[in-house]
Short mmCIF file of the C-alpha atoms (twelve columns), coordinates in Angstrom:
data_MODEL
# 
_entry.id   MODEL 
# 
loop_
_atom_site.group_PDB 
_atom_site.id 
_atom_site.type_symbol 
_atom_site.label_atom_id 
_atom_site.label_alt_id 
_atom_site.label_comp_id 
_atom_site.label_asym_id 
_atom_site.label_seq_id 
_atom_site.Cartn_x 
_atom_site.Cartn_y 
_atom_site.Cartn_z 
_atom_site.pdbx_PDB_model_num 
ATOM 1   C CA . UNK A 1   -113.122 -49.503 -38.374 1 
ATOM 2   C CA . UNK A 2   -112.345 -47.154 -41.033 1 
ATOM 3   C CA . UNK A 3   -109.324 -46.938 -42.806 1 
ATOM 4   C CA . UNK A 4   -106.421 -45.486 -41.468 1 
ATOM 5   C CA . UNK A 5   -105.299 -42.428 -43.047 1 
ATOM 6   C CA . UNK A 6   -101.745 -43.544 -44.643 1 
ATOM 7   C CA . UNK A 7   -103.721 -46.698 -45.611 1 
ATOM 8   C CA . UNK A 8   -105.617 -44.825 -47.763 1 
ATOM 9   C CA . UNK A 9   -105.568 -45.837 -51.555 1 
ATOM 10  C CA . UNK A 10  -104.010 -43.998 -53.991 1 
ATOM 11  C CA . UNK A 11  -102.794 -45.099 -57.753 1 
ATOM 12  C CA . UNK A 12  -99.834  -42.526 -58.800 1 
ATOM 13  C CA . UNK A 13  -96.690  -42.677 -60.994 1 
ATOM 14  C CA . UNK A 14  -93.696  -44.333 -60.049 1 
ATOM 15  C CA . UNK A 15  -90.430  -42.533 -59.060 1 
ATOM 16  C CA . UNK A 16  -89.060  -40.976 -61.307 1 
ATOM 17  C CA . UNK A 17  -92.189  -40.658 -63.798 1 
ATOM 18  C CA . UNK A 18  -92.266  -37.566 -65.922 1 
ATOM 19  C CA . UNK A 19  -93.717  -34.813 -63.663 1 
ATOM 20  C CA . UNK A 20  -95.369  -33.100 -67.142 1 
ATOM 21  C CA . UNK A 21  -98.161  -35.375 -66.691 1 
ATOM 22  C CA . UNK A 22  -99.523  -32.889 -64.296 1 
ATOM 23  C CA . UNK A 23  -98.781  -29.347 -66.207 1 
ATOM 24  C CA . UNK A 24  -102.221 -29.551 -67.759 1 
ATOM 25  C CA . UNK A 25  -105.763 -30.773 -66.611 1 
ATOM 26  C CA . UNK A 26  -104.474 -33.253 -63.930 1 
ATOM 27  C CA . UNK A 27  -102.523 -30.125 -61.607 1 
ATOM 28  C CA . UNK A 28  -105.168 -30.700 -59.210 1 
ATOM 29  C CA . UNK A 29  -103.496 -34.040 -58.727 1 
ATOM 30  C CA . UNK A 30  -99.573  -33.299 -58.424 1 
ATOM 31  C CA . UNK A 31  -99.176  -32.832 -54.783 1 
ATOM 32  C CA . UNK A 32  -99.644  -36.960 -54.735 1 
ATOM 33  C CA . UNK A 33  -97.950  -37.721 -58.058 1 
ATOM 34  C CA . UNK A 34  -101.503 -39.253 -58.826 1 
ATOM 35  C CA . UNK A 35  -104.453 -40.259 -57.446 1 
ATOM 36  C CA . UNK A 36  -105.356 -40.039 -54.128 1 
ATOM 37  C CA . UNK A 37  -108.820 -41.623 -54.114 1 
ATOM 38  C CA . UNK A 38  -111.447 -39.707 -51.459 1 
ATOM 39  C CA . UNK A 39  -113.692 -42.137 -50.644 1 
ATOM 40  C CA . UNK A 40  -112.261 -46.031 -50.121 1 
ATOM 41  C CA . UNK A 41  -113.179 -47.751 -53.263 1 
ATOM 42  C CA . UNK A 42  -114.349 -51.233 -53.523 1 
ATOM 43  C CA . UNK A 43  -111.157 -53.373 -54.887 1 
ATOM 44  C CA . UNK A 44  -111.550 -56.725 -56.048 1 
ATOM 45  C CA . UNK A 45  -108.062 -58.821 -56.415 1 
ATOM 46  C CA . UNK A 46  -107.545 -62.148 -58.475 1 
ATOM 47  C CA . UNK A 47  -104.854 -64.327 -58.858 1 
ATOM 48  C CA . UNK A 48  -104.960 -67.220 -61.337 1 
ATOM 49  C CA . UNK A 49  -102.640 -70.294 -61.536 1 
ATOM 50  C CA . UNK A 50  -102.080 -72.206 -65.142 1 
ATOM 51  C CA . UNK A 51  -101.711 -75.455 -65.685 1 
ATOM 52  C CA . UNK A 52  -101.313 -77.686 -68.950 1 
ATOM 53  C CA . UNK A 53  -103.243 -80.451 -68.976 1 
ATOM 54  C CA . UNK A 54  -102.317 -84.131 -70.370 1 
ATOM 55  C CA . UNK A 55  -103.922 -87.477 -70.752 1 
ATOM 56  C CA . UNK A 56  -102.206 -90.654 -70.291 1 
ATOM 57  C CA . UNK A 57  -104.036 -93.478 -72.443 1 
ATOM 58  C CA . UNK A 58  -106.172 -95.925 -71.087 1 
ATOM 59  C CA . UNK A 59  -106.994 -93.539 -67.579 1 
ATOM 60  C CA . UNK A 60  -109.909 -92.401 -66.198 1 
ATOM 61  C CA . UNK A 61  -109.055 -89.112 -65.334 1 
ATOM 62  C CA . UNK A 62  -106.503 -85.932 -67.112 1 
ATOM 63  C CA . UNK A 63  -103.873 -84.497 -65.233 1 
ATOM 64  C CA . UNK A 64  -102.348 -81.526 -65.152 1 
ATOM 65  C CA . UNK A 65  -98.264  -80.007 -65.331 1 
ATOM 66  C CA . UNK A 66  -98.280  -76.361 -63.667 1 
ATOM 67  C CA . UNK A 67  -96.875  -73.769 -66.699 1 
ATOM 68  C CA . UNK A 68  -96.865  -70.496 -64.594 1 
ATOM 69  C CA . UNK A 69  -98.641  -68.092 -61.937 1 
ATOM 70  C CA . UNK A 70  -99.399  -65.069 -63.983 1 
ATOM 71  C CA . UNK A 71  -99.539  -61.343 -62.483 1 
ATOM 72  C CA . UNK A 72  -102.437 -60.518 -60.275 1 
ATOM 73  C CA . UNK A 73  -105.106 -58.601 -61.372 1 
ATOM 74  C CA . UNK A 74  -107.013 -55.769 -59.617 1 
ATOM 75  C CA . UNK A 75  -110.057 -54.062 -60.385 1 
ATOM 76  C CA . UNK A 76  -111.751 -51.170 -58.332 1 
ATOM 77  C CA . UNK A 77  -114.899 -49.121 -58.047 1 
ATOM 78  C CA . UNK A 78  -114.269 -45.529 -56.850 1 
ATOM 79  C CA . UNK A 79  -116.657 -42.343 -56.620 1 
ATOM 80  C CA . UNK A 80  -116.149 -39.244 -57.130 1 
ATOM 81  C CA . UNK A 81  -118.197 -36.205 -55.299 1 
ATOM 82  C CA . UNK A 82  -117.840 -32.677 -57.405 1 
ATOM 83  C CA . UNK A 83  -119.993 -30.983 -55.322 1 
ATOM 84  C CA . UNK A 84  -117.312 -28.156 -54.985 1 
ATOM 85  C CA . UNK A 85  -114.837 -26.383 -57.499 1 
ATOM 86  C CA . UNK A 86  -112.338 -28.203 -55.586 1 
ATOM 87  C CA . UNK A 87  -113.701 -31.168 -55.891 1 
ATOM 88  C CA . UNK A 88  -114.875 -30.602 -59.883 1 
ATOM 89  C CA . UNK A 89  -111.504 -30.185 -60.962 1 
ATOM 90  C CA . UNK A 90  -110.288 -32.945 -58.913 1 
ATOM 91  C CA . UNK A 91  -112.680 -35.358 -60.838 1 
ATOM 92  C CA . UNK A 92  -111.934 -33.556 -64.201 1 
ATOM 93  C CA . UNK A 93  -107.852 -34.443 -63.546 1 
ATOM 94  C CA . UNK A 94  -108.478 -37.713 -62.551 1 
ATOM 95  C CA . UNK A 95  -109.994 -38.464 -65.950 1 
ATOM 96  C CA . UNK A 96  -107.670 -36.626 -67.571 1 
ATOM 97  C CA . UNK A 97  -105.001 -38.729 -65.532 1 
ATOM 98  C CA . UNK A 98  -106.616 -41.781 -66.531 1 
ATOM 99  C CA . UNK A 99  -106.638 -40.829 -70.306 1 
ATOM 100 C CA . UNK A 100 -103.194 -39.813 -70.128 1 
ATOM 101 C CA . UNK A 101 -101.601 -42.660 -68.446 1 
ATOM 102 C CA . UNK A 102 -103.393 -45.616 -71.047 1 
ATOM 103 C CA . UNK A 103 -101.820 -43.839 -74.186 1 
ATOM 104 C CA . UNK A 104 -98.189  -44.333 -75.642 1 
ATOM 105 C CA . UNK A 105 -96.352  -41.542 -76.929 1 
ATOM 106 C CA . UNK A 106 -97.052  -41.323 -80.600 1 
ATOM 107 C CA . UNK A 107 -96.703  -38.774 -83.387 1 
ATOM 108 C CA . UNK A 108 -94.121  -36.217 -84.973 1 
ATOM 109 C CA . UNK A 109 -94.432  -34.231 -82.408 1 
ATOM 110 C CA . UNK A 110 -92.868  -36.738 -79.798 1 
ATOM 111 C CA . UNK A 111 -89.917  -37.702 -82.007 1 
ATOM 112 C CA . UNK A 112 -87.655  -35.182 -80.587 1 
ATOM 113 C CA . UNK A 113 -88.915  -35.159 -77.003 1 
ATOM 114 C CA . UNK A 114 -88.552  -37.197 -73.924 1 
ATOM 115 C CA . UNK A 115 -90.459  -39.832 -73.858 1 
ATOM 116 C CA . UNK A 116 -89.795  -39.754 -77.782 1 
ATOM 117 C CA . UNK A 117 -92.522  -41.734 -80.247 1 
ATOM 118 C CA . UNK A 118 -92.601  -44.989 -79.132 1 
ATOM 119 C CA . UNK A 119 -92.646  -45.335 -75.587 1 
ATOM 120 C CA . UNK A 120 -95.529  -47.124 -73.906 1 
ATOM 121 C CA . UNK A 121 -97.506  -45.761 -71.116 1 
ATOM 122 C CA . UNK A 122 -96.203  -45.283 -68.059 1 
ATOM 123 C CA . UNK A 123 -95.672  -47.735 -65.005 1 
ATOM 124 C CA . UNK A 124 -98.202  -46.811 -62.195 1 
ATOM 125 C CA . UNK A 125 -97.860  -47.574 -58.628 1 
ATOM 126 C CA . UNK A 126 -101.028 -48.684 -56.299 1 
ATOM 127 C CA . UNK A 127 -101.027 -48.725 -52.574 1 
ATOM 128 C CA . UNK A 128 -103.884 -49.525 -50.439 1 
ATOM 129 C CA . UNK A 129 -104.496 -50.737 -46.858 1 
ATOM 130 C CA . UNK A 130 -100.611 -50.717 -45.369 1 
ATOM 131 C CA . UNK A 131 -97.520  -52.903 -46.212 1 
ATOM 132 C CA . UNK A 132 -98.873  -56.602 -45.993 1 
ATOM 133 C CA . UNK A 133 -102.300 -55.922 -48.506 1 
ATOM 134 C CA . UNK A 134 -101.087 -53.794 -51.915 1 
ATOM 135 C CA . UNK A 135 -97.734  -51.922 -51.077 1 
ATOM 136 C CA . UNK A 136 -96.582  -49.528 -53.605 1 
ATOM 137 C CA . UNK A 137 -97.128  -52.358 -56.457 1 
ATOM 138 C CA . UNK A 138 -96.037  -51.839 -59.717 1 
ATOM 139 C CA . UNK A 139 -98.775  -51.569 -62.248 1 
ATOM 140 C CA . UNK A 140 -100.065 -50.667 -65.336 1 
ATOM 141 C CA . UNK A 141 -103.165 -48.954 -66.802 1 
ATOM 142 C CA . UNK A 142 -105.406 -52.116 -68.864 1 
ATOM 143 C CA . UNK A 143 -108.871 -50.260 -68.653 1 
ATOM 144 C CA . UNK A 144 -111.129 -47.950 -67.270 1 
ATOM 145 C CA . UNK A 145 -114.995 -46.660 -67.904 1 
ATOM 146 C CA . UNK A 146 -117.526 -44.690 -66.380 1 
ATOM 147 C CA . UNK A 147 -120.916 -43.372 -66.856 1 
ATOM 148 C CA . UNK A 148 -122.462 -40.214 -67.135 1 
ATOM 149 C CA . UNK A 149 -125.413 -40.819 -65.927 1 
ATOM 150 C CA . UNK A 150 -128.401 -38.668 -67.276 1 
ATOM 151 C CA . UNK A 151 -130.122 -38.858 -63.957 1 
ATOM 152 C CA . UNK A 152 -127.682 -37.002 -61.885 1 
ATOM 153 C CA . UNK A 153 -127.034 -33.191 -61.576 1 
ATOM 154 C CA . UNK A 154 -124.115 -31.555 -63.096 1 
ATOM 155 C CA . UNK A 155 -121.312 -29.383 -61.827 1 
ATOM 156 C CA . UNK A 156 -120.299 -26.814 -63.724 1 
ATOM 157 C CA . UNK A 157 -116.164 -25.701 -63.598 1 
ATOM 158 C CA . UNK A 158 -114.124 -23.401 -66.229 1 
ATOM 159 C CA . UNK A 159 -117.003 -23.753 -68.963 1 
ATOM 160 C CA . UNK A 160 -116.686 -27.715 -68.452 1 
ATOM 161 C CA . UNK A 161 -119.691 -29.700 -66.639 1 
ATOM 162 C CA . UNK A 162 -118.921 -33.022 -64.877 1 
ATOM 163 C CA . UNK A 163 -121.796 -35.055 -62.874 1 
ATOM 164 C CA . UNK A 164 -122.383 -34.517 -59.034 1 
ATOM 165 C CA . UNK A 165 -121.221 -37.940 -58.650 1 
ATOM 166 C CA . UNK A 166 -119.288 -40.356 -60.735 1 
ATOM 167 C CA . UNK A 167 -118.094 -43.942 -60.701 1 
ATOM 168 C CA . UNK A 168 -115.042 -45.127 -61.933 1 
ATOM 169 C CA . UNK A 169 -113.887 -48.538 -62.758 1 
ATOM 170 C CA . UNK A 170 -110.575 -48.996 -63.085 1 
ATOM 171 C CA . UNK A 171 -108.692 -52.588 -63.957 1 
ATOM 172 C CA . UNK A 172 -104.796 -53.036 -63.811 1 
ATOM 173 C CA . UNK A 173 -102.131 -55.836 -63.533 1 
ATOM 174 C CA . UNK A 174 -99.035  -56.021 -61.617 1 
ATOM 175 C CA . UNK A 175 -96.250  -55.971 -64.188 1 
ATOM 176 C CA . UNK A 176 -92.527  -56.509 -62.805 1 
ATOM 177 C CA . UNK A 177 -89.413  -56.078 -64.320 1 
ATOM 178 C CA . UNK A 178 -88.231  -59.911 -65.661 1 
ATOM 179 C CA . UNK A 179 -84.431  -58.968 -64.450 1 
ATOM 180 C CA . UNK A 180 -86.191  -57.880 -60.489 1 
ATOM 181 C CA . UNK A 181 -88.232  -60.844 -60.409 1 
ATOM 182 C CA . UNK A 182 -85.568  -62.959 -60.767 1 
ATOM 183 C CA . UNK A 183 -82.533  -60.768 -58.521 1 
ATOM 184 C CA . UNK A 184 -85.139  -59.867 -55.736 1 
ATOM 185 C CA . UNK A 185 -87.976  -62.417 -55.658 1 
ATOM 186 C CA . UNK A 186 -87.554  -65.881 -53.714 1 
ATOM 187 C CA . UNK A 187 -90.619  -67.909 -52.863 1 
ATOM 188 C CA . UNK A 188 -89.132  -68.436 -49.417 1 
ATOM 189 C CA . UNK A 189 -88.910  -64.914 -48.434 1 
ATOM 190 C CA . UNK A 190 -92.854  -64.409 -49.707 1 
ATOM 191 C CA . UNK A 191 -93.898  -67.599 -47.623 1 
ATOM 192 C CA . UNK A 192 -92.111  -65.715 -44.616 1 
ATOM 193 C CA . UNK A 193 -93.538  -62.343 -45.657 1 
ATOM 194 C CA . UNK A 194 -90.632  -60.274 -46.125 1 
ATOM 195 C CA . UNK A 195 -91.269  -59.863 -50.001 1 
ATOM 196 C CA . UNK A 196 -94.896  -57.276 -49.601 1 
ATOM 197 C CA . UNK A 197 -92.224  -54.700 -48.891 1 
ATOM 198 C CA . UNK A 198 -90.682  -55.393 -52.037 1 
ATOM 199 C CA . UNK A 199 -93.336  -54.562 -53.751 1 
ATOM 200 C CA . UNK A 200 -94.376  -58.765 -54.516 1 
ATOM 201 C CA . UNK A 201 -98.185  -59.476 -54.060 1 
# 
């Protein structure tokens, strides 16, 4: 069964977000807020659990206190097809997106503006297969890469060239606010499954 059209993933700024992120290269992506990915990428999602460990003397064995469940991670492999002009400059603001969205705002030039010098990139949020798998989480940008891969042909858009096909990997982390998590979260309304629509994975 293929995925259902509203399930579709997509990693955009939050509400809110400055719309200016989409005056330049990434226009092609502003009628989403972000990206809206074409072809269902492969998403891998891991959630680790620390715990402490401690020895007791004269045991055979070390146990271990729990210390903390940190954020999940996700990682994902999507492709891109710029086979038309459409789809070239698509491509081209999705980079440009992804560039973007990793960088704080930094320089002279940013002192008197909003965001001002200083601010750290923005929160993201990623959705992907309805309201009980990744539902509007909030995120932020830790890496992406891709290849240009000498072996494929090359579309050319505005005096700019981007391959015929692309892969992108993209890795982020769900990052809540410390005051939310602790007003909104309980660990009995996750159990139950009321808390996915909160935005809790």
């Amino acid at each position: 069964m293929p995925v259902l059209a509203d399930n579709r993933a997509r990693l955009v700024l939050s509400p809110g977000g400055p719309s200016f992120y989409f005056d330049g290269p990434a226009q092609p992506l502003q009628r989403h807020r972000g990206i809206l990915f074409p072809y269902q990428p492969d998403i891998t999602y891991s959630q680790s659990v620390n715990y402490t460990p401690y020895d007791l003397v004269h045991t055979n064995q070390t146990y271990n206190a729990y210390r903390n469940t940190p954020m999940a991670n996700i990682q994902m492999t999507t492709q891109f097809a710029s086979v038309t002009d459409e789809e070239a400059r698509y491509t081209l603001g999705v980079l440009h997106f992804l560039r973007s969205v990793s960088k704080m705002f930094f320089g002279e030039k940013d002192i008197a503006r909003t965001p001002q010098s200083g601010t750290p990139p923005p929160l993201l949020r990623f959705s992907a297969f309805g309201h009980r798998q990744f539902n509007n989480l909030p995120v932020v940008l830790e890496s992406f890469s891709t290849t240009y891969d000498s072996g494929v042909d090359l579309k050319e858009i505005d005096g700019t060239q981007v391959p015929a096909v692309m892969s992108i990997f993209i890795q982020f982390f769900v990052q809540q606010n410390p005051d939310r998590q602790k007003r909104v979260f309980s660990t009995h309304d996750f159990v139950n499954g009321s808390m996915y629509t909160e935005g809790f994975i």
